[in-house]
N, C-alpha and C positions, 0 to 999 in steps of 0.2 A: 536633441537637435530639432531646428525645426523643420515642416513639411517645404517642400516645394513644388506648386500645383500649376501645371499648364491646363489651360484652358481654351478648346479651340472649337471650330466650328463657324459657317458660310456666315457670311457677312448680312447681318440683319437679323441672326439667329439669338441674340439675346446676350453675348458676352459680355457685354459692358455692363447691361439690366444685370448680369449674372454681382458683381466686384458691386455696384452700387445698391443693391440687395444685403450684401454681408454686411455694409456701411452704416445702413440702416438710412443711408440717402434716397432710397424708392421704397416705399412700402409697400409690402406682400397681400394678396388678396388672400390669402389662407396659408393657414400656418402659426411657424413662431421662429424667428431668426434669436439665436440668443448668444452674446460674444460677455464672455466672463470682465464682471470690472475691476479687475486689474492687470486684461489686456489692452496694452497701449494700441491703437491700430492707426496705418498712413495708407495715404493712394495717392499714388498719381493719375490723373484723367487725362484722356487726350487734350482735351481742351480746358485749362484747369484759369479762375478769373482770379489774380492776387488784386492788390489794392494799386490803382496804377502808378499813385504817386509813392509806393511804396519805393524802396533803392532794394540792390539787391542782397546789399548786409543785414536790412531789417528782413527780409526772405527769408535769408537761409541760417544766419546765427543772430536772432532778432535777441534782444536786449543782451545780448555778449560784449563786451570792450574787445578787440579789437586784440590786447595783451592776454586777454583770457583764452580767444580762442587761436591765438595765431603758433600757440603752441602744442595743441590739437593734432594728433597725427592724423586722425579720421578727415578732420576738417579740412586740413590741407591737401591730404588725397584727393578728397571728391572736386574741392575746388579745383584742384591742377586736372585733374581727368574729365571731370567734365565741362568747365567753363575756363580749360586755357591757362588757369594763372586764380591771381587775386589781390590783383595790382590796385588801388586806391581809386584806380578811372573808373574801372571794374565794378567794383564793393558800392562804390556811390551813385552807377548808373541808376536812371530814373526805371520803372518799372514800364510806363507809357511809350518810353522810348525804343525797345525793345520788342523783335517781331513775335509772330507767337511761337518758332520753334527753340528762339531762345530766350522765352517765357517757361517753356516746358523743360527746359535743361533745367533753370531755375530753382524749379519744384521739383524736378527728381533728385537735383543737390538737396535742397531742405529735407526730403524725405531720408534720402539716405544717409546727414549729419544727424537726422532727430533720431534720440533710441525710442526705438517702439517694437514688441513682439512681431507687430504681422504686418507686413509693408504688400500692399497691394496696387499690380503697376500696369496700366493699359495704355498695349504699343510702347512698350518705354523704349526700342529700338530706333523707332522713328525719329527723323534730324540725326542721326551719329552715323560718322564712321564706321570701316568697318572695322580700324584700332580701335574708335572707343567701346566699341559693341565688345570688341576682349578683354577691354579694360573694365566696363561694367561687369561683365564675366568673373574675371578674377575677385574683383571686388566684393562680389554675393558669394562665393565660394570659401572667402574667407569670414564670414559672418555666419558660422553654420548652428547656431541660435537662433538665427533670426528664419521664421516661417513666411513663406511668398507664394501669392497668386498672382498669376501672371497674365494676363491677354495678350497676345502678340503672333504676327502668319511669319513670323523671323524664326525658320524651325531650327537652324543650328542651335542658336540661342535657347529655345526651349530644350533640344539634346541635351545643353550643358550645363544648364542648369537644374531642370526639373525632372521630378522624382514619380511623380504621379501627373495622371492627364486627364481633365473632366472634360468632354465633349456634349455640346449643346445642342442637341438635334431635337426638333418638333415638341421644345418646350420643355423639354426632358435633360437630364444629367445621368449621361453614362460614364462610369469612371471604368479607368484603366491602371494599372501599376506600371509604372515607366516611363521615359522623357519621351520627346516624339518617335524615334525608332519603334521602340518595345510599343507603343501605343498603333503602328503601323502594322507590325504584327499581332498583335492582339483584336486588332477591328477587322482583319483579312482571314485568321483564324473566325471569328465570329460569323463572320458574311459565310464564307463556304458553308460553317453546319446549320446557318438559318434557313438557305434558299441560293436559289442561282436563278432570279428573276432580274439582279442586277449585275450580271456577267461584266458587262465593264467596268464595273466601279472596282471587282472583286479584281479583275487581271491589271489593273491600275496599283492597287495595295500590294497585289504580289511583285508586279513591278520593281516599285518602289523597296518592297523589303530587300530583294534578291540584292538589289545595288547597294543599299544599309548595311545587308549582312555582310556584302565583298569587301566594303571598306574604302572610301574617298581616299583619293594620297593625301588630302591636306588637312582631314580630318584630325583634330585633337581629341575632340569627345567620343570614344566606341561604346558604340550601344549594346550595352547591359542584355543580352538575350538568353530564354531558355532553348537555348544549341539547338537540340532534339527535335523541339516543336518547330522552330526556325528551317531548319533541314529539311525536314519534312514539309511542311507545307509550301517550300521554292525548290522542290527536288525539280531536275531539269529544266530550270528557268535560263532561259536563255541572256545573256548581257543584257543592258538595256538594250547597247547597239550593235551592230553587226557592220564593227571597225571597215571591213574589207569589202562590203559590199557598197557601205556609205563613199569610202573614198571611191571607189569606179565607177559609181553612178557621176561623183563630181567631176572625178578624171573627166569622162567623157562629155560633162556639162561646158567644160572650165577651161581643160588644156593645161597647159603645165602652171600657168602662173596667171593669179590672181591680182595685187597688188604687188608693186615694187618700188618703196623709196630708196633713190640711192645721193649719197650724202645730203639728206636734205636739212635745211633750216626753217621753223618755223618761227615767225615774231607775229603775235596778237597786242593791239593795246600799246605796242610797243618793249614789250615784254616778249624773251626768248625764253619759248616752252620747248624746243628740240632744238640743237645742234649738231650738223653733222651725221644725221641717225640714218644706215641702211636697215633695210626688214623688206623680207619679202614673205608675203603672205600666196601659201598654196593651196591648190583645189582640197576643200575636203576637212582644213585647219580647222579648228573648234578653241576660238579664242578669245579668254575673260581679260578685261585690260582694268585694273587698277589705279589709284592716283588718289592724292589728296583733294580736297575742294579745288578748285581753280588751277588746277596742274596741267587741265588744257587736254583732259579725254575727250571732251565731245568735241573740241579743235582740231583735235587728230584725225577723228572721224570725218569731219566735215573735210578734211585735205586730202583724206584717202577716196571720199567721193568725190572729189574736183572740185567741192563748194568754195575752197578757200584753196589759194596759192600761195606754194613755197615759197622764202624768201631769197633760196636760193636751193640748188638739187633739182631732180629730177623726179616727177610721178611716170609712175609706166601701168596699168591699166588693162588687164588681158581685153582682148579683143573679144569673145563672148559673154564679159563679164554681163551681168542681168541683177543690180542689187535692188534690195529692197528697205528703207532707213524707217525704226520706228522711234520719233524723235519726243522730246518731252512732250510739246506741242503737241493739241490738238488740231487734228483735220478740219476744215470747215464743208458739211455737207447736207444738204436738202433735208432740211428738219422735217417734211411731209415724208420721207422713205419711208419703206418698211425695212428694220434689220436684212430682212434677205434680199429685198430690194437692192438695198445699199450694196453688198456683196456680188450681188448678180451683173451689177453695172460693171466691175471688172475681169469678171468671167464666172461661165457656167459652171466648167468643172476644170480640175488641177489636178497636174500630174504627179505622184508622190514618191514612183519611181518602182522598179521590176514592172512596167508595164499597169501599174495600180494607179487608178484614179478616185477622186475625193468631189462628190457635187458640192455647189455652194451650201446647200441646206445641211448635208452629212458637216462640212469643216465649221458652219453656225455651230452645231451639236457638239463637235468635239471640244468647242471655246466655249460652252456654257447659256449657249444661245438654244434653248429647248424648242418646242414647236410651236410655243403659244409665245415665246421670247423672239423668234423669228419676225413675227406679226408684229410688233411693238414699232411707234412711229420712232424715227432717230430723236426726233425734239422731245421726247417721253425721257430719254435715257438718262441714268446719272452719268458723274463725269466718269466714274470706273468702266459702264457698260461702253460708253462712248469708245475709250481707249482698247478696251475688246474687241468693237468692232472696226476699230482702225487697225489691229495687228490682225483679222480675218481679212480684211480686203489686202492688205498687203502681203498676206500668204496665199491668197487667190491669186495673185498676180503671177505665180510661179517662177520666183525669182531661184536666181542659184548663189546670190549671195546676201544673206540677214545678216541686219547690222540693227540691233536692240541696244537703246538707250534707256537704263532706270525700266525694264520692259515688268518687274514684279507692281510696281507702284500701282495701286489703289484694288490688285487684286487679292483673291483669300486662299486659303491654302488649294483648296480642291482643284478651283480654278488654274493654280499654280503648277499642281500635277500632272494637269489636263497638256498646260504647254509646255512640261518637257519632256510629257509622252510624245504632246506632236513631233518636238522639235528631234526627236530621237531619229523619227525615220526620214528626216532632212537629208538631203545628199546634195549637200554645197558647202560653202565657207560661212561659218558664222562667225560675229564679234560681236560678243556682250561688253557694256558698262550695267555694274549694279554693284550696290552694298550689300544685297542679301549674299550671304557668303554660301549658304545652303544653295543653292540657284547656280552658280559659279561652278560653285564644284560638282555639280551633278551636270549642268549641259557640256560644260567646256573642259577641254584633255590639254590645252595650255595657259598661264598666265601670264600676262605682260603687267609692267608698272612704269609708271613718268614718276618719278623719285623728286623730282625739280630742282635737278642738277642739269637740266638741258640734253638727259641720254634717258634711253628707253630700256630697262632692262626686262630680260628675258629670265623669270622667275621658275626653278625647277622645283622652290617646296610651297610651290603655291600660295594662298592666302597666308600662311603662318610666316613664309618669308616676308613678306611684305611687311606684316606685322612687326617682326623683329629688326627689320632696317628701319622701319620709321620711328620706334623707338631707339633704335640706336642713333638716328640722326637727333631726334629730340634730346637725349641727353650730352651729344655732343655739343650741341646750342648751348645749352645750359651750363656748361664747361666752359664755353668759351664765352659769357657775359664777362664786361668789364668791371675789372674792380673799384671798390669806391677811393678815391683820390688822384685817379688817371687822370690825365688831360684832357680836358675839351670833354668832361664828364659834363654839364651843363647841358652841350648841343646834341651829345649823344643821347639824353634824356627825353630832350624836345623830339629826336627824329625815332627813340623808339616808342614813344607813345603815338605818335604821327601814323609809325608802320599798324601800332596794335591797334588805330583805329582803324584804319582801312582794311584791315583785318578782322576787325569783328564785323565791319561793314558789309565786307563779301558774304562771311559767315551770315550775317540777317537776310542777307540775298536768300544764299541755300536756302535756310531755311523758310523765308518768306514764300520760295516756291515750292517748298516741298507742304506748306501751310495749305498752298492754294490748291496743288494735288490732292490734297485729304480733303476740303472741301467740294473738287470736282466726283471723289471718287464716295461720298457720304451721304451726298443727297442729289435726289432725282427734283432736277431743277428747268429753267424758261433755255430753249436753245439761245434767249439773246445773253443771259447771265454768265452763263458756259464760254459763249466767245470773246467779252468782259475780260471774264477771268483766263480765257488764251491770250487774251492783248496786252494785259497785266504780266507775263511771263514773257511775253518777247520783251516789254519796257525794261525788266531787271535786265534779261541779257545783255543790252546796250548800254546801261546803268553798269553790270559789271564790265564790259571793257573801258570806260572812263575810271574808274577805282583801280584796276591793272595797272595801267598807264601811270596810275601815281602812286604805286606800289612799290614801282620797277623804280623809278627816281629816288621815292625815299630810302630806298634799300642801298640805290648806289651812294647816294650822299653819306650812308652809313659806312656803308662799307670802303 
């Protein structure tokens, strides 16, 4: 069978140098990389250049007719899992026309139709759901021949799939046996018999294991651990959090009630994303909300803070509420600051709760912001450090109620850890959106989903329910396409190619902006380029509710 290698490590440490090393795409200053020849090897890159006038059939099954491969079981999968279908509009699109996140589904389909021994894939999580992230899941799971290294900070993903972990610390490759778990205990096992010079890094990793080794309720993947050593080195680890003391802190923050929609309708675009939906949200809730692309999460959001108005229903609004929103968008602020500067402008120090307070310089440090990273002008920063220091000024602000939008985007695992150590000892209401499903099920104790049937459900097997209703609604579609010699087959043709454009349309949005995220969060760039590219993000938002709007119509004329 073959290997399965996670590879991880801080961002700029070498991971991708690492995959275009084995490729023989960067050449080695010493040494000898040697890959036998009659191993087939593929990679996908983040940023990968096809030929633009290329279409997407010469891409992914280039000199195949069409009858050769449409009988392909492998072919057809990847194509329905990853690119939707492979409809003729599809197959013929131009390559030019196409954003760059659905350029890089593109070439994770070629990669994954071409046989080849060792497929090598960085960030392949990136642009997907977080169905298709299980559907790529399942997919490597059943090709246990085929050998994979991996780059990606999407750790369920690496749980479930990988088997070994090389970490790239100060130009070095440390390996580990085991997918991200076993590799969390094995680096925290390490750190203890090296030294305790780095005490928090080390009560971070035991952290983190103690919660691995408890077990997520919606976890699929359980990490593989030697019990004994596990045991032992989280003997008396306390939860992450301390349930009863969080909720009384919020009690007393909050009052009984946080949020409350009662019968509300929501219409965006002209398109109805909730009808009818009561929820009431309480002090203290810890709650991940799900949805497909355009299901209207950050709509929700934005109606539960008052930015947008029901179409009919009631918002109701505790009276101490104090929220805090971190939204896709960047901030715009005095490119001359200093990181702690910037911080200090909305306060000195923040209350974290039992009487415990956190200075601006300590909550810098706990986000990644070191002592000489404190000093750095805001206009220095890339667009990743930016959105770090837009989620410290809004945690300075000592809100009792976080509300994180996409809040993993453009950071790396460590960083990752850092904030849901902070977020643990939070004592308010939280609600996350995000696809990292790791992230979800580690801050949040509830999930919600917009299914877009106009009702909000209350999901109790968390992200795996979710997963399994939208497959199940997917194959109920599929059941109920018309058959060929129906009536008014002609116009139902026109209005569903109609829908599948403005549906890939949206989809080039997403991923259009999740393009420009990777771009803010990869290079340390001019503060005028950065607000360019924030101005480029609100233009899509306004761009997608015009596309909505004639979603909603095509659909009805369909239906």
């Amino acid at each position: 069978a073959g290997e399965r290698i996670a590879v991880v490590g801080r961002n700029g440490a070498g991971k991708s140098t690492l995959l275009h090393v084995l490729t023989g795409v960067e050449p080695v200053d010493a040494g000898r990389v040697t890959v036998g020849s009659d191993v087939h090897v593929e990679m996908v890159l983040q940023i990968d250049s096809p030929d633009p006038d290329a279409t997407v059939a010469s891409v992914v099954v280039p000199g195949r007719p069409i009858h050769e491969w449409a009988s392909d079981a492998r072919v057809r999968e990847v194509l329905n899992g990853l690119l939707g279908g492979f409809s003729d509009e599809l197959l013929q699109s131009r390559i030019a026309t196409m954003s760059g996140g659905e350029r890089r589904r593109v070439q994770l389909a070629r990669a994954l139709i071409t046989e080849c021994d060792l497929l090598l894939l960085d960030e392949p999580t990136n642009h997907l759901d977080v169905d298709v992230i299980a559907w790529l899941v399942d997919h490597l799971k059943s090709r246990p021949k085929l050998a994979i290294v991996v780059v990606t900070h999407d750790r369920w993903f690496l749980d479930a799939v990988c088997e070994r972990t090389w970490e790239v610390v100060l130009g070095k490759v440390e390996e580990y046996d085991g997918g991200y778990s076993a590799y969390v205990l094995a680096k925290a096992e390490r750190d203890r018999q090296a030294s305790s010079s780095e005490a928090r890094r080390q009560n971070l990793l035991r952290k983190e294991l103690a919660w691995l080794r408890r077990g997520a309720p919606a976890r699929t993947s359980k990490p593989k651990f030697r019990i004994d050593a596990a045991n032992e080195l989280i003997e008396g680890e306390p939860p992450p959090r301390n349930t009863t003391e969080l909720l009384a802190f919020a009690g007393a923050r909050l009052g009984k009630s946080v949020f409350e929609i009662r019968d509300v309708t929501m219409d965006v675009a002209g398109r109805t994303l909730l009808e009818q939906v009561t929820w009431n949200i309480g002090p203290g809730d810890r709650i991940g909300l799900l949805g497909a692309n355009g299901a209207g999460k950050t709509s929700l959001i934005r109606l539960l803070l008052g930015e947008l108005p029901p179409a009919k229903g009631k918002l109701i609004t505790g009276v101490t509420v104090k929220p805090a929103y971190l939204s896709q968008h960047l901030e715009e602020l005095n490119p001359a600051w200093r990181v702690l500067e910037a911080v200090e402008k909305v306060a000195n120090r923040v209350e974290i709760g039992k009487g415990r307070e956190l200075t601006a310089s300590q909550l810098c440090e706990r986000l990644g912001f070191g002592t000489d990273g404190q000093w750095t002008p805001v206009g220095d920063l890339s667009g990743g450090e930016r959105r770090r220091l837009q989620l410290t000024r809004l945690l300075m602000g000592g809100p009792n109620v976080l509300v994180l939008d996409e809040p993993t985007n453009d950071f790396d695992v460590e960083t990752l850890t850092a904030l849901e150590d902070l977020l643990d000892s939070f004592g308010g209401t939280l609600i996350v959106i995000s696809h990292d499903r790791y992230f979800l099920e580690r801050v949040c104790d509830d999930t919600y989903a917009l299914l877009g049937d106009g009702g909000l459900a209350h999901l109790v097997g968390g992200v795996d329910e979710f997963i399994q209703r939208r497959r199940a609604a997917r194959g109920q579609a599929e059941s109920s396409q018309p058959k060929k010699g129906q009536s008014n087959a002609a116009e139902r043709r026109l209005l569903e190619k109609d829908l599948a454009r403005i549906e890939r349309s949206l989809a080039r949005l997403d991923t259009d902006e999740a393009t420009i995220h990777g771009q803010m969060a990869e290079m340390s760039t001019s503060h005028d380029l950065l607000e360019e590219l924030n101005r480029k993000l609100q233009q899509m938002s306004a761009k997608r509710d015009g596309l909505e709007a004639e979603w909603i119509l095509a659909a009805e004329a369909l239906n």
